[in-house]
MDAnalysis code that builds the backbone (N, CA, C; Angstrom):
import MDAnalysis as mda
import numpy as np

u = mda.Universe.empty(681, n_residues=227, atom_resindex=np.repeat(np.arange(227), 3), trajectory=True)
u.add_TopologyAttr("name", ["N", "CA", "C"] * 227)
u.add_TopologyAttr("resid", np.arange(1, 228))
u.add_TopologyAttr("resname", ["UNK", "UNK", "UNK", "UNK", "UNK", "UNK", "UNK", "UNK", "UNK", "UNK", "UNK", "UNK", "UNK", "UNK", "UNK", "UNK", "UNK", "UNK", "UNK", "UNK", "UNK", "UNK", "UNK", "UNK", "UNK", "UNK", "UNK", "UNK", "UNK", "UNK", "UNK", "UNK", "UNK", "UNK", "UNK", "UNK", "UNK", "UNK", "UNK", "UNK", "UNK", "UNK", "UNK", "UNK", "UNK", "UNK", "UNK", "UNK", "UNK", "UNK", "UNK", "UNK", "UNK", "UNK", "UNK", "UNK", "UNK", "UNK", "UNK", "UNK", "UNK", "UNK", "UNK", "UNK", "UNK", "UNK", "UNK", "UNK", "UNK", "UNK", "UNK", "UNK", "UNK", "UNK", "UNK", "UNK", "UNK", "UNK", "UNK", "UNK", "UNK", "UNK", "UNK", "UNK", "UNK", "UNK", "UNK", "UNK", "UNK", "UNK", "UNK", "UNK", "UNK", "UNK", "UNK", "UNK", "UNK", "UNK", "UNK", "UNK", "UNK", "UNK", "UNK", "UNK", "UNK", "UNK", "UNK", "UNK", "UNK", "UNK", "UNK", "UNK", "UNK", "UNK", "UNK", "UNK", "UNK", "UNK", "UNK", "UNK", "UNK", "UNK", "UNK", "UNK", "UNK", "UNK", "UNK", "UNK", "UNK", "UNK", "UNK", "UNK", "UNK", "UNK", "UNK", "UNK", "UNK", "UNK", "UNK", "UNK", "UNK", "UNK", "UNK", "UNK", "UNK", "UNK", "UNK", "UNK", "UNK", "UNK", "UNK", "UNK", "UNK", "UNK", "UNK", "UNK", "UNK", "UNK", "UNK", "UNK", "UNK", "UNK", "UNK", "UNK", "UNK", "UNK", "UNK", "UNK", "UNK", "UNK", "UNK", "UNK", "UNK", "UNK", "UNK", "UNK", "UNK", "UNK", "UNK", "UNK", "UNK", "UNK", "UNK", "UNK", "UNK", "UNK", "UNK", "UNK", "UNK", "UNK", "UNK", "UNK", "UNK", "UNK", "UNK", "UNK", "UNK", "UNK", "UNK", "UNK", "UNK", "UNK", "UNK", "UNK", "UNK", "UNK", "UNK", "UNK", "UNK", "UNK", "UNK", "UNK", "UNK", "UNK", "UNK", "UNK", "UNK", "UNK", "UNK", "UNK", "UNK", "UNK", "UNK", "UNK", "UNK", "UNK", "UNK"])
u.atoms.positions = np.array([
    [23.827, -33.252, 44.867],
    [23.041, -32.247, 44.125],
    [21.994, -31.638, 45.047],
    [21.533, -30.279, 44.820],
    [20.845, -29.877, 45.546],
    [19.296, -30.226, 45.472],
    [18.484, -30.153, 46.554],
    [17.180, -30.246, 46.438],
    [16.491, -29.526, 45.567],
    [16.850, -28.272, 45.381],
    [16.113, -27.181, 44.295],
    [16.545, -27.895, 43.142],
    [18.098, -27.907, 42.671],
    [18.045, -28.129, 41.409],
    [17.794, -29.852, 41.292],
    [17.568, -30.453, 41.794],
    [16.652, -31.970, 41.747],
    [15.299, -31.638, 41.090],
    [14.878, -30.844, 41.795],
    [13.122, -30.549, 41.682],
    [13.397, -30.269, 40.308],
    [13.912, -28.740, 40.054],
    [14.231, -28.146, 38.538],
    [14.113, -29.225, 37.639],
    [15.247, -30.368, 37.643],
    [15.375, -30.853, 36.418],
    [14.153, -32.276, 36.214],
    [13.440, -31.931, 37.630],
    [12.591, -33.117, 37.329],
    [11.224, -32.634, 36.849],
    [10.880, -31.117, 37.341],
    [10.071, -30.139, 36.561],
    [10.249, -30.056, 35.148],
    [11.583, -29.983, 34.444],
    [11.932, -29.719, 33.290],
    [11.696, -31.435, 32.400],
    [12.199, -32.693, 32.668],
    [11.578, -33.432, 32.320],
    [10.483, -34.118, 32.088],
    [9.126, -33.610, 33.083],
    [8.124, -33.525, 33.275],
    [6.869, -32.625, 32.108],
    [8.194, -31.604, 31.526],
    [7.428, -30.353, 30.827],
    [8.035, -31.045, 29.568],
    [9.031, -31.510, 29.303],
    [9.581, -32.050, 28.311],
    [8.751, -33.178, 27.254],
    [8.260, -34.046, 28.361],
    [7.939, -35.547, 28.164],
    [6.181, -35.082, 27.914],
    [5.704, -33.939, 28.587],
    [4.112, -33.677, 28.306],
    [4.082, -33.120, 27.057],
    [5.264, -32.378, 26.899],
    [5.237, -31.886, 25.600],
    [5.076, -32.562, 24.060],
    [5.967, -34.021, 24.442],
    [6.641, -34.166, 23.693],
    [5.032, -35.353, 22.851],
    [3.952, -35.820, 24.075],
    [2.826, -36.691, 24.063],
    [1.589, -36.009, 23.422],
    [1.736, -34.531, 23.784],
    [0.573, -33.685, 23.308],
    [1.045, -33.185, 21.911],
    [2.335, -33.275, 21.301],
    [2.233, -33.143, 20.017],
    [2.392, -34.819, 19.177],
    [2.867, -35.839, 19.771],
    [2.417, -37.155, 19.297],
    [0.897, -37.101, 18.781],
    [-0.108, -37.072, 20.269],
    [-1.109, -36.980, 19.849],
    [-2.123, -36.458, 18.831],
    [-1.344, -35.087, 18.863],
    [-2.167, -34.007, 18.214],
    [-1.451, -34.131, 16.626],
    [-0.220, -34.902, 15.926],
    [-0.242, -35.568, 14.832],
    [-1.351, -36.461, 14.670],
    [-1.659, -38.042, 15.285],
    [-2.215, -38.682, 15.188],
    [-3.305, -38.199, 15.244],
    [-3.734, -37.403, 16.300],
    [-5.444, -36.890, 15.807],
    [-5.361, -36.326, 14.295],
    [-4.901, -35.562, 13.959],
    [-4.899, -34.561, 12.545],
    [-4.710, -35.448, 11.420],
    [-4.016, -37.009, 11.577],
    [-3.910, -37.426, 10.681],
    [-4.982, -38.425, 10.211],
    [-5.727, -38.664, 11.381],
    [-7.072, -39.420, 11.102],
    [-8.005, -39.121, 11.375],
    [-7.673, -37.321, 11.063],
    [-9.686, -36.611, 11.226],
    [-8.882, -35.545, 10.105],
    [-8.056, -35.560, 9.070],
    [-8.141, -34.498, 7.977],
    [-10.067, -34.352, 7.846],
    [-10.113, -32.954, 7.651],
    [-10.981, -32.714, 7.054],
    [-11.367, -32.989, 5.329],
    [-10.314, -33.442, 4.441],
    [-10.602, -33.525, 3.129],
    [-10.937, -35.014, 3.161],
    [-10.827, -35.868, 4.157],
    [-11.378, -37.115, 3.949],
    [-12.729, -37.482, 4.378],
    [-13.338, -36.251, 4.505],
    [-14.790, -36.551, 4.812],
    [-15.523, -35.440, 3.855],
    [-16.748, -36.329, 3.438],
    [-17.537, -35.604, 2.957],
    [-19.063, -35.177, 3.796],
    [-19.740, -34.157, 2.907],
    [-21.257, -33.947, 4.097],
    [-22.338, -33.973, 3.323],
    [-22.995, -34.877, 4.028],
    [-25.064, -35.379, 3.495],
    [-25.821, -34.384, 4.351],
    [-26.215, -33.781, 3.384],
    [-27.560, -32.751, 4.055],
    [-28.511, -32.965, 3.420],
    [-29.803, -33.184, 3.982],
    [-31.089, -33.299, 4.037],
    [-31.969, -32.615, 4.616],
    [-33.181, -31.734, 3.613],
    [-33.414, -31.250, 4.244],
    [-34.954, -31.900, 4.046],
    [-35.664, -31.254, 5.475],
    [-36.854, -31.957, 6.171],
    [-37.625, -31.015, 6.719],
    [-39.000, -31.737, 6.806],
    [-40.104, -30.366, 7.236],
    [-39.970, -29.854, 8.639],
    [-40.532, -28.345, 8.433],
    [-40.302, -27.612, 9.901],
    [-40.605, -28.637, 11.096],
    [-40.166, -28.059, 12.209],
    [-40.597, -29.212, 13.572],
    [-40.476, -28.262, 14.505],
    [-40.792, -28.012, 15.705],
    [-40.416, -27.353, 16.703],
    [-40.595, -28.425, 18.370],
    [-40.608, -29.332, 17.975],
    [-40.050, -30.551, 19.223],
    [-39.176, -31.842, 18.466],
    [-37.712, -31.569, 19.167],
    [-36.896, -32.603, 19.178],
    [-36.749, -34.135, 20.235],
    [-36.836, -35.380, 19.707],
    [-36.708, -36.801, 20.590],
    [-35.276, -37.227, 20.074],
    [-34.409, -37.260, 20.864],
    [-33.343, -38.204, 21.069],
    [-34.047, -39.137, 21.587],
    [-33.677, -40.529, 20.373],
    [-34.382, -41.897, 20.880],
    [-33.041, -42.377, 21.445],
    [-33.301, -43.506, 22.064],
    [-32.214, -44.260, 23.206],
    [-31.119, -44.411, 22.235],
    [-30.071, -43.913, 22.869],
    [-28.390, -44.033, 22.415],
    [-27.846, -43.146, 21.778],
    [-29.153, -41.983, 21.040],
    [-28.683, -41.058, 20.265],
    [-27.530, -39.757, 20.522],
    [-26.812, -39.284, 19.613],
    [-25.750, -38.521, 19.639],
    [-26.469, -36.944, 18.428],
    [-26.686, -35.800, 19.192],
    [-27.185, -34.820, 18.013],
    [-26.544, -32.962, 18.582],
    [-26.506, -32.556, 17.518],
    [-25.910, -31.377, 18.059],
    [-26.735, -30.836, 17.062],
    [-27.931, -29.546, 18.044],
    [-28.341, -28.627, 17.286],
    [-28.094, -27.104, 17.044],
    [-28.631, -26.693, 15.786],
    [-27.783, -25.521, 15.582],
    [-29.062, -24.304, 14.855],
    [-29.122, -23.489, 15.218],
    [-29.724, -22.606, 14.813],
    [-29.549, -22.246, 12.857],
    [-30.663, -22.550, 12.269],
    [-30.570, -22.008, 10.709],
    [-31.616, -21.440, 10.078],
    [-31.492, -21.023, 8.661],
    [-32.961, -20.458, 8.250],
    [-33.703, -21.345, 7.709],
    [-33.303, -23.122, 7.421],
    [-34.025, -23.926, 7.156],
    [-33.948, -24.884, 7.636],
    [-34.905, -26.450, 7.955],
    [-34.652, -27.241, 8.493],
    [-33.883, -28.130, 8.279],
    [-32.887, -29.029, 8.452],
    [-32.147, -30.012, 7.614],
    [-31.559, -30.567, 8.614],
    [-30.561, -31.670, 7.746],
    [-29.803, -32.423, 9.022],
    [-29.107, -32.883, 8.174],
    [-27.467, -32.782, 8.583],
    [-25.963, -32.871, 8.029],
    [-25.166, -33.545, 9.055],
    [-24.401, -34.654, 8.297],
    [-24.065, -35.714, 8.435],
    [-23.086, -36.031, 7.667],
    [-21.610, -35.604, 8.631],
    [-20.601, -35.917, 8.541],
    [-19.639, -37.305, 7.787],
    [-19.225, -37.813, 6.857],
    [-18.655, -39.188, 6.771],
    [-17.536, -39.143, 6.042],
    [-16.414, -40.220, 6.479],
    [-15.250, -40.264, 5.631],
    [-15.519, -41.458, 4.431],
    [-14.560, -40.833, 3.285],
    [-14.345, -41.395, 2.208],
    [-14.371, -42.676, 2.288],
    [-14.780, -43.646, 1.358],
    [-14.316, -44.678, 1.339],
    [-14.365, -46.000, 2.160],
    [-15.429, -45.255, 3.222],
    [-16.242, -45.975, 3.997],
    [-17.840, -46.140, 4.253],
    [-17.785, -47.420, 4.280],
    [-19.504, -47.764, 4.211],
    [-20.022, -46.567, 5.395],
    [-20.713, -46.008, 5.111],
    [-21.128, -45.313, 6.339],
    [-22.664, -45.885, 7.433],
    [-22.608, -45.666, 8.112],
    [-24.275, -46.254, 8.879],
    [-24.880, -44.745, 9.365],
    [-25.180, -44.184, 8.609],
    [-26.114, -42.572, 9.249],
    [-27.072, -43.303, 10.041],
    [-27.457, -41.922, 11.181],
    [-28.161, -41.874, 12.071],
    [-29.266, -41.918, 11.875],
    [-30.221, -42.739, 11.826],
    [-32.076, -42.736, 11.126],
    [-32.836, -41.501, 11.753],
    [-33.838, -41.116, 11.012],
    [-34.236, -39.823, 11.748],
    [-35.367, -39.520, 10.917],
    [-37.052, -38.613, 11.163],
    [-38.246, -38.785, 10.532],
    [-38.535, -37.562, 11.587],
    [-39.556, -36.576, 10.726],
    [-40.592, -35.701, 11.166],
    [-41.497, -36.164, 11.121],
    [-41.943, -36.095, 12.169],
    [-43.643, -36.545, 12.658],
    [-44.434, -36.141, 13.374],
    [-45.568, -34.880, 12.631],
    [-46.219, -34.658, 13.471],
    [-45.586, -33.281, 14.231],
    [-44.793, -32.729, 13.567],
    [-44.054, -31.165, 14.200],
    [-43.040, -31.404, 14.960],
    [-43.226, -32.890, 15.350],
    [-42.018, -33.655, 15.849],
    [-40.492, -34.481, 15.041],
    [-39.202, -34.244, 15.383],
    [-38.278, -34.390, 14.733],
    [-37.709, -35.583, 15.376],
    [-37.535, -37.194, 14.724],
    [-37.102, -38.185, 15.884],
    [-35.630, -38.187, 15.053],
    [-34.893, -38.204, 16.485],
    [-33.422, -38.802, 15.441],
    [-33.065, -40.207, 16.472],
    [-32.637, -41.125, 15.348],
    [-32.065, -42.735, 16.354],
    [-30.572, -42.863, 16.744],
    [-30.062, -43.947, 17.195],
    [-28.381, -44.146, 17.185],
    [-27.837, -44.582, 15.775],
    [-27.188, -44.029, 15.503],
    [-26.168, -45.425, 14.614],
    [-26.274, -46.569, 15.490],
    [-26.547, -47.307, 14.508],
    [-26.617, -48.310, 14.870],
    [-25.327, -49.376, 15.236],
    [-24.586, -49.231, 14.273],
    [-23.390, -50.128, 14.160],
    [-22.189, -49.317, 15.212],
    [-22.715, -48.368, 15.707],
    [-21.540, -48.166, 16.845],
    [-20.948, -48.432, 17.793],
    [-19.325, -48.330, 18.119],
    [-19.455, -49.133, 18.935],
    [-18.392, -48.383, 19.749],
    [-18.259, -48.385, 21.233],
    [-17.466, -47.794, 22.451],
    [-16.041, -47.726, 21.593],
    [-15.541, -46.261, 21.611],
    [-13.954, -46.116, 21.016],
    [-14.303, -45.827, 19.508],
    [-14.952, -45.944, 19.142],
    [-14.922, -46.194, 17.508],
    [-15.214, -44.281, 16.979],
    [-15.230, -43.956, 15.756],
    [-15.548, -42.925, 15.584],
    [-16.969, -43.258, 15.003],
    [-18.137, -41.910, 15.209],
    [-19.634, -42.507, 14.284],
    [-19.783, -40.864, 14.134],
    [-20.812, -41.432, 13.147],
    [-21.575, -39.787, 12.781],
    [-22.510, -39.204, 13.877],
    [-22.283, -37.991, 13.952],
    [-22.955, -37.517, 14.680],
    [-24.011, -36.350, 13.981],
    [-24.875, -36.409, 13.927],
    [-25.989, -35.415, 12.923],
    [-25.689, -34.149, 13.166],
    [-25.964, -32.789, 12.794],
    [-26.016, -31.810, 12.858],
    [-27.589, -31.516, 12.399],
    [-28.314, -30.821, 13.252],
    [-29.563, -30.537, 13.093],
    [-29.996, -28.984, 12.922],
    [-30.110, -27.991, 11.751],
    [-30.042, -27.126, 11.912],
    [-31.871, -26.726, 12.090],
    [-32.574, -25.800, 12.871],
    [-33.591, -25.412, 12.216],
    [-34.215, -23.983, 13.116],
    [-35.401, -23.449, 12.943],
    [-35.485, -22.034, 12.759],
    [-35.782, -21.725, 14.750],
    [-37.058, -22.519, 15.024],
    [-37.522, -22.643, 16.310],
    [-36.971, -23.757, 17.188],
    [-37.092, -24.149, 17.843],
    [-37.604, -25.503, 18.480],
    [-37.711, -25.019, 19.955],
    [-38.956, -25.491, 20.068],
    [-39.454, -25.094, 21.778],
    [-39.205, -26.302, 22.690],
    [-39.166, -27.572, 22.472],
    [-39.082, -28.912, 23.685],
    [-37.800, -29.464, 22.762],
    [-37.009, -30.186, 23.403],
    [-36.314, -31.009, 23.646],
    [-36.428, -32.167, 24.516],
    [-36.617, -33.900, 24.025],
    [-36.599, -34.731, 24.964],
    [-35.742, -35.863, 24.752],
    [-34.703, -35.947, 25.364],
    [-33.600, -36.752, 25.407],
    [-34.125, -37.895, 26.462],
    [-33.829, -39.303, 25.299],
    [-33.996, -40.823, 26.521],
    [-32.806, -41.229, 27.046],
    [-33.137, -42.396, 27.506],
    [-31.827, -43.029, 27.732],
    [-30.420, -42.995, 26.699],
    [-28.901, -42.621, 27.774],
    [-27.929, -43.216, 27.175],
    [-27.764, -42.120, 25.630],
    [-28.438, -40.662, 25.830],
    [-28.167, -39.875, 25.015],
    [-27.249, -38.323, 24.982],
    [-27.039, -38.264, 23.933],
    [-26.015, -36.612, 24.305],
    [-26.762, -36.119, 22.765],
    [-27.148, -34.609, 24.000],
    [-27.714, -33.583, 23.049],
    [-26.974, -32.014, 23.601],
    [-26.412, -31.753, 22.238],
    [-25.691, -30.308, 22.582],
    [-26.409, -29.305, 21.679],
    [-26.234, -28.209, 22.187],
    [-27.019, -27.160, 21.729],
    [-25.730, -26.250, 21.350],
    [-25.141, -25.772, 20.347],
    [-24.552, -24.881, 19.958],
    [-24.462, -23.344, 19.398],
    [-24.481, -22.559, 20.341],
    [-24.787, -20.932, 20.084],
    [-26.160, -21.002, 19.740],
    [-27.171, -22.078, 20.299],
    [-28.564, -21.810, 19.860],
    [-29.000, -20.341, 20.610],
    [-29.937, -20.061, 19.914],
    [-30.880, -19.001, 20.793],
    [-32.019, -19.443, 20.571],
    [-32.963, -19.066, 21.199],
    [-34.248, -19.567, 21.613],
    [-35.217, -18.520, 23.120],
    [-36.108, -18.055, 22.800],
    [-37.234, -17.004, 23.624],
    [-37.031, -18.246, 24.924],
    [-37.782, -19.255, 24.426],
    [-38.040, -20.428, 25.862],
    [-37.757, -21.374, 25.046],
    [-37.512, -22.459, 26.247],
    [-37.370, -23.679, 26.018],
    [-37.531, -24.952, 26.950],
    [-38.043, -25.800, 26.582],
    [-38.501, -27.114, 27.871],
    [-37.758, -28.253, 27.558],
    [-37.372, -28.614, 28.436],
    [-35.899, -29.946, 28.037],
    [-36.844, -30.711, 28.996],
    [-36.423, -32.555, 28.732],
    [-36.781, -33.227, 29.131],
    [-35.878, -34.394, 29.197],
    [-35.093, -34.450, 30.598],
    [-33.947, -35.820, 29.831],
    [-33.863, -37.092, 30.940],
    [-33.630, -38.302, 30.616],
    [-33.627, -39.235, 31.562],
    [-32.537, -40.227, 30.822],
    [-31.587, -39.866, 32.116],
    [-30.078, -40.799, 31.987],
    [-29.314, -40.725, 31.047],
    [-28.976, -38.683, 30.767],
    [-28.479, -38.094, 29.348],
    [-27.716, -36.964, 29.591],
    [-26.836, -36.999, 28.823],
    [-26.403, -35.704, 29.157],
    [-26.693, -34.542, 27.804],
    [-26.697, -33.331, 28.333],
    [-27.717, -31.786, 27.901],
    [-26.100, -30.768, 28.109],
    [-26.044, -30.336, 26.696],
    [-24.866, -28.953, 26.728],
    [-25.547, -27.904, 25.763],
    [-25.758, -26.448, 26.635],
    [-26.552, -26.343, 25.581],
    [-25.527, -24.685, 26.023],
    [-24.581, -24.023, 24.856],
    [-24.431, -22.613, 24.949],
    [-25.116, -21.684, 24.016],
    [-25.546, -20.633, 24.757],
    [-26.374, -19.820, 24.756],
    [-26.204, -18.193, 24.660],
    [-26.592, -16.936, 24.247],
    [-26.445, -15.912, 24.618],
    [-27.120, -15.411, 25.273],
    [-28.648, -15.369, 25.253],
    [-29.488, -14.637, 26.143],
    [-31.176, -15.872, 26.007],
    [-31.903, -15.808, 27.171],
    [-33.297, -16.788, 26.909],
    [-33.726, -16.372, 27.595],
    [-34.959, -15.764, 27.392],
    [-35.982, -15.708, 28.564],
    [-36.886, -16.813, 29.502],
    [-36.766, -17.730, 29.355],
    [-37.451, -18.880, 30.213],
    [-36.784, -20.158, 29.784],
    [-36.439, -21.108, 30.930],
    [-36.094, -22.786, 30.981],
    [-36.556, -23.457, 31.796],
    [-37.226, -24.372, 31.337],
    [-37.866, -25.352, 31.893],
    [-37.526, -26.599, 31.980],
    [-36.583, -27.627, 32.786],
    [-36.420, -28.394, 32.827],
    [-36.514, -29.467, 33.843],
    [-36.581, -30.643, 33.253],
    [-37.419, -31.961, 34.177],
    [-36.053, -33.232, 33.890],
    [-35.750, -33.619, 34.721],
    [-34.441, -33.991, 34.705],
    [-34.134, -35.596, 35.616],
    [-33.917, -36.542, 34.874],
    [-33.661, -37.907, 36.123],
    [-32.677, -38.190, 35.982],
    [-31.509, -38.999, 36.362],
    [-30.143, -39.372, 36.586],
    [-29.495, -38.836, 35.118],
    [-29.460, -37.727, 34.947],
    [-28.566, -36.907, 33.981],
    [-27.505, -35.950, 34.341],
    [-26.855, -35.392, 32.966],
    [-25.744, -34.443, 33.708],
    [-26.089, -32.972, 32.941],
    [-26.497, -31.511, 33.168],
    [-26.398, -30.806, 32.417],
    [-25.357, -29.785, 32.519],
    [-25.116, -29.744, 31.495],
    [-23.686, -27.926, 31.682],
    [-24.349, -26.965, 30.514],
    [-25.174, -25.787, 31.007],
    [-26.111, -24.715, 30.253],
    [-24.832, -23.008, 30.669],
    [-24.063, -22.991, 29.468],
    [-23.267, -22.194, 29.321],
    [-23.697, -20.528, 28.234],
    [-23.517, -19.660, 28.928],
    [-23.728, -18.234, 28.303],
    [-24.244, -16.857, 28.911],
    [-24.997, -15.921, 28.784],
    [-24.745, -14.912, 28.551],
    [-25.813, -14.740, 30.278],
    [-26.989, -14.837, 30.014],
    [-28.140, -14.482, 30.697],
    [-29.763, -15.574, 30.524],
    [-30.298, -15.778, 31.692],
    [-31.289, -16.558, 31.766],
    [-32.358, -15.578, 32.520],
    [-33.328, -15.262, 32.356],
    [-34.554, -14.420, 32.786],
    [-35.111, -15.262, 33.515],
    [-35.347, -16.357, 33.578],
    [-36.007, -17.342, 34.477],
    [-35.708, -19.268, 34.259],
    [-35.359, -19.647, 35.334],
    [-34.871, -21.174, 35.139],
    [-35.918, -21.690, 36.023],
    [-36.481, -23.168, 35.179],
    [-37.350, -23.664, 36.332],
    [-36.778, -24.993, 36.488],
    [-36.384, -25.659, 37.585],
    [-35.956, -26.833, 37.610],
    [-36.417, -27.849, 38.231],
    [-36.525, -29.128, 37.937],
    [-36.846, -30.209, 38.620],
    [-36.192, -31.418, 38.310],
    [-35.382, -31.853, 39.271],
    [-34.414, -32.338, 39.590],
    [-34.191, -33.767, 39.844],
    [-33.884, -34.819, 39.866],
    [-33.897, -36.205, 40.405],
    [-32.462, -37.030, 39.818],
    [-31.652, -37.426, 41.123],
    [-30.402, -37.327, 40.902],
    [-29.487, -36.778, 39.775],
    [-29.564, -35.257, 39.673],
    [-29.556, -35.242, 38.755],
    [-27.857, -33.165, 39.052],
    [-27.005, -33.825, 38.141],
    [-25.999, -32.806, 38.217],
    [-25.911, -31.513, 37.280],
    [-26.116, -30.325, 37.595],
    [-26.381, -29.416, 36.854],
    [-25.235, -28.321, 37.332],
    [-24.807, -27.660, 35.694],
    [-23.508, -26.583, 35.900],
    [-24.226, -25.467, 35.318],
    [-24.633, -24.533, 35.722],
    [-25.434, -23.315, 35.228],
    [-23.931, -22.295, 35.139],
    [-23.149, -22.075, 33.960],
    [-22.230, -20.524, 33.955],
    [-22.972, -19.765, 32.754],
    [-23.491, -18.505, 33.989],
    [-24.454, -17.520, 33.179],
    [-23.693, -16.571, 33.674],
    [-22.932, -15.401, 33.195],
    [-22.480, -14.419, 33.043],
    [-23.077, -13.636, 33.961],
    [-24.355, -13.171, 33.480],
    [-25.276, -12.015, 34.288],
    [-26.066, -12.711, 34.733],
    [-26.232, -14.185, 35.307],
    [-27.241, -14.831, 36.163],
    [-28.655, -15.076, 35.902],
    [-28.873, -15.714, 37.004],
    [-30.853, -15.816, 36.485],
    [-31.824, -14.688, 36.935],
    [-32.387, -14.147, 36.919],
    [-33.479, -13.418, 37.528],
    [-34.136, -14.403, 38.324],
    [-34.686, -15.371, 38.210],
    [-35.872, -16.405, 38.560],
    [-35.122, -17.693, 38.658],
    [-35.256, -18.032, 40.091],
    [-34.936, -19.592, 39.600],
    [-35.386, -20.526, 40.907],
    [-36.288, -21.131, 40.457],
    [-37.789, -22.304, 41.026],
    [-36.816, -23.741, 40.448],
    [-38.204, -24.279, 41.746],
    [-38.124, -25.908, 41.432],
    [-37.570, -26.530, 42.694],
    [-37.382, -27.855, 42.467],
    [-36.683, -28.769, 43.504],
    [-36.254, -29.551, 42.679],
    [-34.992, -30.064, 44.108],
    [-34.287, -31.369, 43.667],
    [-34.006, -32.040, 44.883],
    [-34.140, -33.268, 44.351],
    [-34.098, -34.592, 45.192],
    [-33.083, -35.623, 44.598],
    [-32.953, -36.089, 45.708],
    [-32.156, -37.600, 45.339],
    [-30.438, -37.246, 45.175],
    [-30.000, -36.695, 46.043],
    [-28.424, -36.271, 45.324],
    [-28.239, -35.517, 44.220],
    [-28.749, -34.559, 44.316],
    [-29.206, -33.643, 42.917],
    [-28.394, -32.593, 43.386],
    [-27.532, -31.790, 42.408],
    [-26.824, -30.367, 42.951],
    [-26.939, -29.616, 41.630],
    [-26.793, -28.245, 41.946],
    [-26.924, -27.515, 40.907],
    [-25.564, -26.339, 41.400],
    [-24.501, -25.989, 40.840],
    [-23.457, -25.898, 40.766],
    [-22.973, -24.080, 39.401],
    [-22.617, -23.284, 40.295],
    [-22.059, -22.181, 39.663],
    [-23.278, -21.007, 39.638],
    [-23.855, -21.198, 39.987],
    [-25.104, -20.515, 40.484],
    [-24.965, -18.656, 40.614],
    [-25.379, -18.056, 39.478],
    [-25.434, -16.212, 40.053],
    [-26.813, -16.008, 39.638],
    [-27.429, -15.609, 41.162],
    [-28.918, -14.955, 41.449],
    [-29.325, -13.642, 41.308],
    [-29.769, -12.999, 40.383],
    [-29.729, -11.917, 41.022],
    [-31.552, -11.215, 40.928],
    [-32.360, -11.841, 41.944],
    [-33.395, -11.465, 41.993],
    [-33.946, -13.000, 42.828],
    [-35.039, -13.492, 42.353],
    [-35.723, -14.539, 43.345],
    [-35.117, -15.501, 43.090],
    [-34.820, -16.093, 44.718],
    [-34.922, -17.693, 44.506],
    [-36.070, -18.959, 45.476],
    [-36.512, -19.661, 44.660],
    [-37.548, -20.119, 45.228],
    [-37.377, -21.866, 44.859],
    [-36.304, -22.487, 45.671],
    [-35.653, -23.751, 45.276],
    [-36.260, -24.779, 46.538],
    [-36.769, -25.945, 46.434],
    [-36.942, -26.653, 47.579],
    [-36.126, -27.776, 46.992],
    [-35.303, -28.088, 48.260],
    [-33.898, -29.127, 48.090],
    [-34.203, -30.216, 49.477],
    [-34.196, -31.496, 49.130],
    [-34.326, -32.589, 50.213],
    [-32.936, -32.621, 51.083],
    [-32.743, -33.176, 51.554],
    [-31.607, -33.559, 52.787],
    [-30.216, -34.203, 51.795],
    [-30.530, -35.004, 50.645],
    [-29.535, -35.177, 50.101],
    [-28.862, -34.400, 49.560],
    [-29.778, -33.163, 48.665],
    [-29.346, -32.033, 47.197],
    [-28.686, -30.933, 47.838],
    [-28.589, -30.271, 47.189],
    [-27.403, -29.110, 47.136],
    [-27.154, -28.265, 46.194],
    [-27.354, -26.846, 46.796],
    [-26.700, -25.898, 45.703],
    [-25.802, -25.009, 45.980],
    [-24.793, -24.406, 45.199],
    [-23.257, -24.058, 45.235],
    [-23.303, -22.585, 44.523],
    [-23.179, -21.548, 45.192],
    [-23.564, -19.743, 44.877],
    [-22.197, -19.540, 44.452],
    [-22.141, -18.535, 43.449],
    [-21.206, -18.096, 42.973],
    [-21.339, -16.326, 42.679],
    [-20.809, -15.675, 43.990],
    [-21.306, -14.046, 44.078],
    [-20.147, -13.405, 42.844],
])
């Protein structure tokens, strides 16, 4: 048999057998995330305009005209929601507690009008979904930060062994400070402004400038232009 048609039919079994795993899967996902087997707890809670992810927490915020927080759960199961209290203009949300690596848990949905700071602790994931926001100051240590966006005029972020990916339209000014710390900036029309340093194996990755840059980077860090 020939070498080409060797390759062919081992290409064609290859496309066969991926095929055949990604619709296995994608039954089994659909059959144990129907949407009619879950119901949703919303609560709503006083204004806040600074968010704390306490250690372990899981939160995805969302832009609304009131404050609240919705919380996903299936039928028929004890559920363990995520603990969570305004205090002070401040919004704390905790882990589930009973979670555990592999397992499925609730994850909050936080809708509300402003919020200017964000501070994520340890061992947390905070996503930002189609938020908008004038400015904003993030604060995260040993967390990962997804936040898509359409347009912001100022970011301020302070950052220690975390990962961020800040996806959308346009940034007017980014300020960064860095400590081992991995950052994916895809901004469409780029930053105008973008300050700060990073240290410690720190890179900042997908990068469009189009006006100042004023970055001080140690011998380890690194940044990656994208014209």
């Amino acid at each position: 048999m020939k070498t080409s048609n060797i390759i062919l039919i081992s290409f064609l079994v290859f496309l066969f057998g991926g095929i055949t795993l990604l619709y296995i899967g994608s039954s089994y996902y659909n059959d144990g995330n129907d949407k009619s087997d879950f119901i949703t707890k919303v609560d709503k809670i006083d204004s806040f305009s600074v968010v704390v992810a306490e250690p372990g927490a899981y939160l995805i915020v969302k832009n609304g005209k009131e404050s609240s927080i919705s919380q996903n759960y299936k039928k028929d199961i004890v559920s363990d929601f995520a603990p969570f209290e305004v205090r002070n203009d401040t919004l704390f949300v905790s882990a589930v507690k009973s979670r555990k690596d592999g397992e499925w848990f609730i994850v909050p949905e936080v809708y509300c009008k402003n919020v200017k700071s964000i501070i994520a602790k340890e061992q947390t994931n905070v996503s930002l979904k189609n938020y908008q926001a004038d400015s904003l100051s993030v604060k995260l240590n040993k967390s990962d930060f997804h936040w898509d966006f359409n347009k912001t005029a100022y970011v301020n972020i302070e950052s220690k062994n975390s990962y961020l990916h800040l996806n959308g339209n346009n940034i007017e000014k980014i300020n960064l400070q860095l400590d081992k710390t991995k950052v994916y900036l895809n901004s469409k029309k780029g930053a105008k402004i973008l300050s700060g340093s990073l240290i410690n194996d720190s890179y900042i990755d997908g990068v469009i400038v189009d006006g100042t840059i004023n970055l001080k980077l140690d011998n380890s860090s690194r940044m990656f232009f994208i014209n």
